[in-house]
N, C-alpha and C positions, 0 to 999 in steps of 0.2 A: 403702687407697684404695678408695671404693668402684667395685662392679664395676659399676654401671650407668653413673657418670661414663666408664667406658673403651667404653662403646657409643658417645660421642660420635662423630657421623661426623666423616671426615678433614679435611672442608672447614674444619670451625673452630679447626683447629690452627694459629696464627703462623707464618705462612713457607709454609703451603700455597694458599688459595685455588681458585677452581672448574679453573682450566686448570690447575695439578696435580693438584688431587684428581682429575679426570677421565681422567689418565693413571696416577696410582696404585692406582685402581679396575682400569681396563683391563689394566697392565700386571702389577700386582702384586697383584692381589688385596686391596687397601689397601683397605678403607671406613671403617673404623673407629678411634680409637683402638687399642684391643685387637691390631687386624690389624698395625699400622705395630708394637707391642710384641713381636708376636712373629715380624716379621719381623727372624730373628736370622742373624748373620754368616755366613758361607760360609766364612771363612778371616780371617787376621790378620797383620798385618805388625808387623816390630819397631817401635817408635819409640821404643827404650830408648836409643841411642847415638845420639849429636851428634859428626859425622867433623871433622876440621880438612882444609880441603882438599889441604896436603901429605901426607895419609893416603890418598886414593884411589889405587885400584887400575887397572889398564886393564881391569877386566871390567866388565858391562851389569847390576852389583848397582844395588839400591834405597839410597840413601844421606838421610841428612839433615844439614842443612850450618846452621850459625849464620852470617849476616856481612850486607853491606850491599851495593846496587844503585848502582855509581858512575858508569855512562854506557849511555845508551840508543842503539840508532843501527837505523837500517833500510836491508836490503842488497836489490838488487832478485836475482833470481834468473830461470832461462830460464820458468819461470810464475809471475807473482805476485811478492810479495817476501816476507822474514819479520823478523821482530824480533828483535834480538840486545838484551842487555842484560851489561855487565860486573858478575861478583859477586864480592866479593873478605871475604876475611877476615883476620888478623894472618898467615898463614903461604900465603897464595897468592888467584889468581882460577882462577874459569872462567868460562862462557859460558852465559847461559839463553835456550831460545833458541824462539817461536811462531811457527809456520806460517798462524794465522789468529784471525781476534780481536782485530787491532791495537790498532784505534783504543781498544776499549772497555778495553787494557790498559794501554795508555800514559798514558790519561787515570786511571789506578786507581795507575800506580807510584808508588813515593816515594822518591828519589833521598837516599843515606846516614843512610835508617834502617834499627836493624837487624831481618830477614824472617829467617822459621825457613823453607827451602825443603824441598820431598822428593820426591823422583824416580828416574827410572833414568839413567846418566850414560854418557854414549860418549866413547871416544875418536878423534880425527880430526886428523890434522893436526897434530901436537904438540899440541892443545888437550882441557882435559876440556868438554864440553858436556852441559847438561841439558833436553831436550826437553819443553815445557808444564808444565813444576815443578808443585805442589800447593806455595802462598805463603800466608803467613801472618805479620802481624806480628807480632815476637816478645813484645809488650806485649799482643795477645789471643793468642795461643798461651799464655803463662803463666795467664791468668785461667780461661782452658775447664776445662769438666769431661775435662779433659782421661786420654786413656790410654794407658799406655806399648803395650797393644798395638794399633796401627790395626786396628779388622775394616774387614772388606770385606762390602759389601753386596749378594745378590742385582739383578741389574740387566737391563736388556734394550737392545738397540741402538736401539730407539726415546727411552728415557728418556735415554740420553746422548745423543741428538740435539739431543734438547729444552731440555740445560742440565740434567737432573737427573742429578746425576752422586754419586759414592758419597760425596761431599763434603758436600754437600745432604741424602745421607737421613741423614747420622750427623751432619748438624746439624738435624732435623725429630726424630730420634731425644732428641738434645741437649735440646729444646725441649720433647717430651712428660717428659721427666723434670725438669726444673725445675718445670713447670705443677703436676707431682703429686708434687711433690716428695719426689720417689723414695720414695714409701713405697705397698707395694701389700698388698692382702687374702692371708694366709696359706689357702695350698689343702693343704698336706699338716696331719695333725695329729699333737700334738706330741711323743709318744709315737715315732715313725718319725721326724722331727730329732733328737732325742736318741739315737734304738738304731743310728740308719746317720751319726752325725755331718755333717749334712746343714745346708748353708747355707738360711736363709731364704727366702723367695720375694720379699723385696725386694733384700737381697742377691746372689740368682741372679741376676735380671732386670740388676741394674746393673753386675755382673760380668763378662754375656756380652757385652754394649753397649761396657763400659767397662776391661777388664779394666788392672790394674795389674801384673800378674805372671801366669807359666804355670799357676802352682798356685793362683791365683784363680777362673782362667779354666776350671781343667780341673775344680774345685768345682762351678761353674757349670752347665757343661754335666753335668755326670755327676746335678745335684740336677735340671735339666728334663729332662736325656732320661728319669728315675725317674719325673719326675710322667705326663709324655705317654704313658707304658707304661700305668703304672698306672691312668691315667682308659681307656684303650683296654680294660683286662684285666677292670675294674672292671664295665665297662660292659655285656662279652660273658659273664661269671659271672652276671652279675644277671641278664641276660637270658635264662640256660642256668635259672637256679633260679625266674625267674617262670615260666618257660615248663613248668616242672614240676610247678608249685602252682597256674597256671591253667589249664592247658591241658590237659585229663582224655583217658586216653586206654582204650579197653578193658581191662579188665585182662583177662590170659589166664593163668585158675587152675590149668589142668592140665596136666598132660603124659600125654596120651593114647595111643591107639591107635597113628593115622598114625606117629609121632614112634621110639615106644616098639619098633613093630616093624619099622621103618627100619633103625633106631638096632642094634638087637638081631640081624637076620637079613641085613640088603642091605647094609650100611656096604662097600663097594669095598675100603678098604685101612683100618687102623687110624688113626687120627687123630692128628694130633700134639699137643703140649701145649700149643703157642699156640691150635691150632682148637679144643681144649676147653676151655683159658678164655675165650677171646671169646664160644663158645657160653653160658659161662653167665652173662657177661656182659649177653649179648644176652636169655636167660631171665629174670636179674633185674629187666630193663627192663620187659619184657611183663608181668611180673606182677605191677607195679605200679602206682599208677591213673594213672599220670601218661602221657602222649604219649611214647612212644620216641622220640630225634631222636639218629642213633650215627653216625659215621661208620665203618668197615672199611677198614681199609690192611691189603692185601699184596702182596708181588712179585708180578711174575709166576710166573704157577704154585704158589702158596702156598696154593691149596685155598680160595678164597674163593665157589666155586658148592655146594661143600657145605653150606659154613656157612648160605648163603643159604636152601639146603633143608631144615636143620633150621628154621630159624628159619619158613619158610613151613606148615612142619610140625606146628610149636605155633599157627598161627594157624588151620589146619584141623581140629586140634583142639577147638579150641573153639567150632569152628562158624561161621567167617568164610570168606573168601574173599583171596586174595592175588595182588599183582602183581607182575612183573618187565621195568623200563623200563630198555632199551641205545640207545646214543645211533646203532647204525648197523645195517640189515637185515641184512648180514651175521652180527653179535654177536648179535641177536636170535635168528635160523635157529640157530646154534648154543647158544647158552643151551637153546631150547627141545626139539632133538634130545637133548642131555644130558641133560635132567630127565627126559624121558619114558623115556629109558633108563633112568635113575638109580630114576624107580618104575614101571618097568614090573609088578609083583606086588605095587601097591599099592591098583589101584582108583580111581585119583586122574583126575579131568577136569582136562585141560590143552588150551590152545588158542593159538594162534600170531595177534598181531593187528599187519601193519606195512602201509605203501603199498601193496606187490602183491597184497593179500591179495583173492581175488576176490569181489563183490555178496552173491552168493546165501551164500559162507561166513559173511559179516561179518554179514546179518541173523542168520546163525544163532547167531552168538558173543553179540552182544548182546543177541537173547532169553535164551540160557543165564546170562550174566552176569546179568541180570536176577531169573530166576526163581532162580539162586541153586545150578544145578545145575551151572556151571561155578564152579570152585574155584580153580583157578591159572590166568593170562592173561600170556603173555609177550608184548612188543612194544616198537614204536620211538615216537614221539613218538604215532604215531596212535591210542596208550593215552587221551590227553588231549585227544581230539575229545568235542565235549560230548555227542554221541549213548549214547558208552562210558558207560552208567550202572552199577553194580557193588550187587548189592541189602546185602551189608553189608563192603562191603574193610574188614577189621581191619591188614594190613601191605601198604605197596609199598615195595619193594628197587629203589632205585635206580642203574643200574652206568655208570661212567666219571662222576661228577655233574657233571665242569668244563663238561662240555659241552652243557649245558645249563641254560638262565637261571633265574633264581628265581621270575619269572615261571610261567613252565611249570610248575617243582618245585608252584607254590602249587593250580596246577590239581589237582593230582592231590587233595590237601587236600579239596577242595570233593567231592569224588565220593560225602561223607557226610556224615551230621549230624555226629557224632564225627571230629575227625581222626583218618585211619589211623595205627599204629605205620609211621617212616621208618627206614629202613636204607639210608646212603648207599655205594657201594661205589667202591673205587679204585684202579688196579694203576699208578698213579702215585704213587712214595711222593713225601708231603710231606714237606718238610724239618720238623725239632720246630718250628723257632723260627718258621716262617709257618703251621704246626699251630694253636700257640696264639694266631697274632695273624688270621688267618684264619677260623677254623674255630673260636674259643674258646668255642663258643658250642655248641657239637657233644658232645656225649663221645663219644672215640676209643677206639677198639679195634686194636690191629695184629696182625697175626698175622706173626712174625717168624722160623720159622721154613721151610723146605722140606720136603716132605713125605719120607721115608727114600727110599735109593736113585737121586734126583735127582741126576745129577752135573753140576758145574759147566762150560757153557759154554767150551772153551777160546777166548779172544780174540786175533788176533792184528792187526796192523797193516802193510799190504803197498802201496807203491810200484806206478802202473801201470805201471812198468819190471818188475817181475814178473810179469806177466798171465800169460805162457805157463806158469808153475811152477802159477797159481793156477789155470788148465784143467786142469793136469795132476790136480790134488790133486781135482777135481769129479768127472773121469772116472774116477779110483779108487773112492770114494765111491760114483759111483755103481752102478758093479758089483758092490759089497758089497750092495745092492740098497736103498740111501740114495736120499733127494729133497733137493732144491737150493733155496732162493729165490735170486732175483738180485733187488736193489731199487735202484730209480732216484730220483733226486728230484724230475725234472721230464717230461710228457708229450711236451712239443713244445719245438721248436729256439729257445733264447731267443738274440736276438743280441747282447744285453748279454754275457749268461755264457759261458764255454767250457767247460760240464759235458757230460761223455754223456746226451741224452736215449733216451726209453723205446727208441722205435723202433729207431733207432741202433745202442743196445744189443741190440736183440733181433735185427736182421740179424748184427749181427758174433759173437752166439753162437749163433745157425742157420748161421751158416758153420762155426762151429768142433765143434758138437753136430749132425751132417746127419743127417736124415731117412734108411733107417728105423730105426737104431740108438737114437736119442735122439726123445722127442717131447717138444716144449715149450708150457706155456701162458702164455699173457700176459692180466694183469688192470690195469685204470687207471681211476681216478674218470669218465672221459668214456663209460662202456660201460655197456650197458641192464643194469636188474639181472639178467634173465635172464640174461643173455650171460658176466656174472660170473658168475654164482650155476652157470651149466654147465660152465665153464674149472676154477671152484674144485672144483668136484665129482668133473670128469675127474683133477685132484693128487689129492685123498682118496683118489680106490680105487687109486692108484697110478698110473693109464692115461698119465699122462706123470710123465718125472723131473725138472723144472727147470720152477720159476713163475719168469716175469718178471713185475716189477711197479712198481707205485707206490706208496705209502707207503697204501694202503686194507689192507694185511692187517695195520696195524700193530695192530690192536687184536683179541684175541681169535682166530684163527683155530686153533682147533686139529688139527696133524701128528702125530702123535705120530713116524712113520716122517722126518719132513724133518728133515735133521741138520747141514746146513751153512745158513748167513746169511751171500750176500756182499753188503757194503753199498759201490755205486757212489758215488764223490763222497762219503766219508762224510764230508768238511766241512763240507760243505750242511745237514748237520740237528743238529737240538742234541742237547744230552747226554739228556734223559728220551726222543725220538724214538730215538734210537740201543738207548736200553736195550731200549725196549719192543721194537724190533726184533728185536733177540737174542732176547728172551722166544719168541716164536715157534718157536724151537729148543729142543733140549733135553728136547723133553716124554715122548720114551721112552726105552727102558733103555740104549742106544746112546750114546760120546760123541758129545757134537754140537760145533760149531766156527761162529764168527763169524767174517766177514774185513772188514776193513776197508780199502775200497779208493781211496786220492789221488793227488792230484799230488805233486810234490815241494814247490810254493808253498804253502803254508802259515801261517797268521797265527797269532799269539802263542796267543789262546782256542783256536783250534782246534787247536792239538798238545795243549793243554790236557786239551781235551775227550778225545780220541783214546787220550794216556795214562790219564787215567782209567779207559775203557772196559778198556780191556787188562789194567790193575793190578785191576780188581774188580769183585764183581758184586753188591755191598752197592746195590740200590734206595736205601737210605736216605743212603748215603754220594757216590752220584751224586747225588743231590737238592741234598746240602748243596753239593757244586762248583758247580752247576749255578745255582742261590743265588745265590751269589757271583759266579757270571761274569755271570750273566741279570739278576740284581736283581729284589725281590717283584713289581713290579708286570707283568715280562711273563710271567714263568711263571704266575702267577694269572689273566691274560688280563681285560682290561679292565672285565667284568661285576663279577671278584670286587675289584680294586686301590683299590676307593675305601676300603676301611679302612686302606691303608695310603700317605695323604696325610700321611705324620708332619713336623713343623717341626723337629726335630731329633734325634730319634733316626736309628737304621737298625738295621732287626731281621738285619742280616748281622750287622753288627759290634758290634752291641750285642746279644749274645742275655743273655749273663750279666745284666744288666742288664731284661733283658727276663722272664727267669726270675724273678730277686728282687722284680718288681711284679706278676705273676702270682700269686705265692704270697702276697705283702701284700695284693692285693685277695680272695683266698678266704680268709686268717684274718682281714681286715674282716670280711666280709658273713657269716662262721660265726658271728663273736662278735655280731654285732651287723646284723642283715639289714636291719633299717629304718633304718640311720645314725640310730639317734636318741639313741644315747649323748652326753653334752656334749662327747667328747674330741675325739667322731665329726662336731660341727658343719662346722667347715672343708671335710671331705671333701661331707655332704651338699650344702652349700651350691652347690661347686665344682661337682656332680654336677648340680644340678636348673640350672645357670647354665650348662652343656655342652649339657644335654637342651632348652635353654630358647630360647637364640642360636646356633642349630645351623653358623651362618655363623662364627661365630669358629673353632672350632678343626674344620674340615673333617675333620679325619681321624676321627672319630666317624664311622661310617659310618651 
């Protein structure tokens, strides 16, 4: 069938007209042809078995009944009245029974002929009863494209207001497949039907609509949730290798000076074998003519600001200048006091550019930047004011990237003729399988080990029926000459919730930590950054033992001395908030210790989550929970979610699946880059009619 007949909008399909199309537009996304075809099933009911009604059960199953309509009557009731109708077959009656819709039903019955009925069925009364039945005479029940499994249709409580109800779309459904008489244009080619035994694409389509059997049905779905991977993987490969062959990027031929005697004399600790392949990973990029675009996964504390400095390292080498943008003044201040430590005996001009930065400094940054005598420029968004000119940026290191738009990312782009080499950074591991449908478009690097001598966080999980044990365990700690975080979730008193806020918290462990034995500091998003940035300063050199806080140190702050994380309410935050919390801890040679602290109520996810945290400290292995419980689209956070509008897959449950179209769209486009192979037509076709009608299959992002 051709694919431009399926652009037909919905209006001119039989059975629709402007006041349904108008709600299938609104409700469902429906404009089109195309759109009403790939609006596929949510779920499917049996309709394999025809009960006699001395076979019912007294339970509230879904049945469907053969027999005939032998007396109608109407009962009034204390509102309104309803319709009773007797049904009877060779071996008993029940009772079908409408609450509204009389007239227009009575006038439609047909008294002892025989109705194929299907319903849910009560018992009451010594009687079986069926409530609003789904009827149908058995003389068009036989003739339909009829199938043994009922789907059920996507729907909204408007449409069944309206009378459109899941009866209607899988008879609209019905009706676009007789019109094109089920035959539709093949999108995979034929080489991949034959090597994965793969049904057809006219077969698929009428399978999922129609299905005749479980192993029909589960053909069906397994051959579309293949193709909708595969144009997703397809799409983000092609776009990874145009973006290589068009998008020219400095090459950086040497490995110089800066690098060489970094590398040789100041390295802090020996590097591990992840950070030395990434590294050359990240070498092989730069020194080729193409645009770096990498992404960097590692835990927390997996040495990701070194990597960043070699890599800054080779680009001063060759005579550029380099950036590093953090998404919070905080992470910035500390990125930038480490580098400058990290080369303090190297000569290197670095400069700090975020909101507080004062007039008289920021003229002077951006002349330097200019004339080219500033070389590294660390900061928060106020990197990509358009003042920020940079006389030749060859790399910006991007760090935490979720959290900021692509928008923004593209600014930073323009600051040259040449785009700079990208290096996106992230101590949120991604899960693989939203890796590749996310990010496919990126090459990754993870560094997946810990750096030697890191020991593992111990985690445990404590009832605040144990609160007095868990002061006990802090005042030990601390006299070992240990620092504390306490973390909160919320500033102020919500009166929805019954969580401990900050405040709250902070009087009842100044009652229990008093002054002058213990001093405490407390930090929360509502507080001037100075006021932060001198509390945070007072924990660093020690001058107090215990931060209270709010989820603002979750990112980046480094203790190395702070060796316990108790986390209040840790119901309240999800599983990668919890992790990166921990992260915090653990950074010197000391064990350190997380506490995780609830009520005893508890829901299902959240013991979930809780155990997880306790059982492991695999970033990668929380991710995939976390997957799962959260689903792609909220841990991705709404900027990045629109690639994954998928119609029938789900990159949770279908990763396998998701892997095997991953690796069919790279050995495509390896054998054959331009689809112009003849074998390769289908797929090109499919590809330029995706790129072309970007409304049909939305999840193309």
């Amino acid at each position: 069938m051709n694919s431009i007949f399926l652009q037909t909008p919905i209006d001119y399909l039989k059975g629709v007209g402007p006041n349904r199309a108008d709600l299938l537009k609104k409700e469902l996304d429906i404009f089109t042809y195309q759109d009403l075809l790939n609006l596929f099933p949510n779920r499917y009911l049996d309709r394999t078995k025809y009960y006699k009604i001395h076979e019912l059960q007294k339970t509230n199953a879904e049945v469907q009944l053969i027999g005939k309509i032998t007396h109608l009557k109407t009962v009034q009731q204390k509102r309104g009245k309803r319709l009773v109708a007797t049904f009877q077959d060779e071996t008993g009656k029940i009772e079908l029974v409408w609450f509204r819709g009389h007239k227009w039903i009575q006038e439609n019955l047909k008294i002892n002929v025989p109705y194929v009925v299907f319903g849910k069925i009560n018992w009451f009364n010594g009687i079986f009863s069926m409530p609003h039945p789904d009827m149908e005479l058995l003389e068009t029940h036989e003739k339909k494209l009829r199938s043994a499994m009922q789907p059920i249709y996507p729907s909204t409580e408007k449409l069944s207001s309206k009378g459109i109800s899941n009866r209607v779309l899988h008879k609209l459904v019905e009706t676009l497949f007789l019109e094109v008489q089920a035959k539709f244009a093949e999108t995979l080619p034929n080489y991949i039907l034959q090597q994965y035994k793969l049904l057809s694409k006219s077969e698929a389509l009428f399978n999922i609509h129609f299905p005749k059997n479980q192993e029909l049905l589960s053909a069906a779905q397994y051959r579309l949730k293949l193709e909708e991977l595969f144009y997703i993987q397809l799409q983000l490969i092609r776009k990874n290798l145009v973006h290589k062959s068009k998008i020219k990027g400095y090459p950086f031929s040497k490995i110089g000076n800066y690098f060489n005697t970094f590398y040789k004399n100041h390295l802090p600790f020996e590097l591990t074998q992840a950070q030395k392949r990434v590294i050359k990973e990240i070498r092989k990029d730069l020194g080729s003519k193409a645009q770096m675009n990498r992404l960097l996964q590692g835990d927390v504390g997996s040495g990701k600001t070194i990597v960043a400095l070699l890599s800054m390292l080779i680009a001063l080498d060759n005579g550029f200048q380099a950036c590093l943008m953090a998404p919070t003044e905080i992470l910035s201040v500390q990125h930038y006091n480490g580098l400058v430590e990290l080369c303090n005996n190297l000569n290197i001009s670095i400069s700090l550019l975020t909101g507080s930065t004062k007039t008289s400094s920021r003229r002077e940054i951006h002349k330097n930047l200019k004339n080219g005598s500033l070389q590294i420029l660390i900061g928060t968004h106020a990197l990509l004011e358009d003042v920020v000119q940079f006389k030749n940026l060859g790399l910006a290191i991007i760090d935490e990237q979720h959290r900021f738009g692509v928008a923004q990312r593209a600014k930073l782009w323009k600051k040259n003729t040449f785009p700079p080499h990208i290096l996106v950074m992230t101590a949120t591991p991604i899960p693989r399988t939203l890796a590749m449908s996310v990010y496919g478009d990126l090459d990754i690097s993870i560094i997946d080990e810990l750096p030697p001598g890191r020991k593992t966080v111990k985690t445990v999980h404590r009832f605040d029926s144990n609160r007095l044990k868990v002061f006990r365990f802090l005042k030990n700690e601390i006299a070992k000459g240990r620092q504390v975080y306490i973390v909160y979730p919320l500033i102020q008193e919500s009166e929805a919730l019954d969580y401990k806020d900050l405040m709250d918290g902070y009087e009842s462990i100044s009652r229990e930590f008093p002054l002058p034995n213990y001093q405490i500091s407390i930090v929360h998003g509502k507080m001037k950054p100075a006021d932060k940035e001198f509390e945070m300063n007072r924990f660093k050199k020690g001058e107090t033992q215990i931060m209270v806080a709010t989820t603002v140190i979750e990112v980046g702050v480094n203790i190395p001395n702070a060796s316990v994380m108790v986390i209040e309410s840790a119901e309240r935050f999800g599983l990668s908030q919890l992790h990166q919390l921990r992260g915090r801890v653990g950074r010197g040679a000391d064990q350190s210790y997380c506490i995780l602290m609830t009520g005893h109520k508890l829901s299902g996810d959240a013991k979930i989550r809780l155990e997880t945290m306790v059982r492991t400290s695999d970033g990668f292995e929380i991710a995939e929970v976390d997957l799962k419980l959260r689903g792609p689209g909220d841990i991705m956070g709404t900027k990045q979610s629109g690639v994954l509008n998928l119609r029938i897959a789900d990159i949770v449950k279908d990763h396998e699946i998701l892997k095997l179209a991953r690796s069919l769209a790279f050995s495509v486009l390896k054998n054959d880059p331009q689809l112009s192979k003849p074998e390769n037509i289908p797929v090109k076709q499919t590809f330029l009619q995706l790129t072309k009608y970007k409304n049909i299959w939305n999840y193309i992002s």
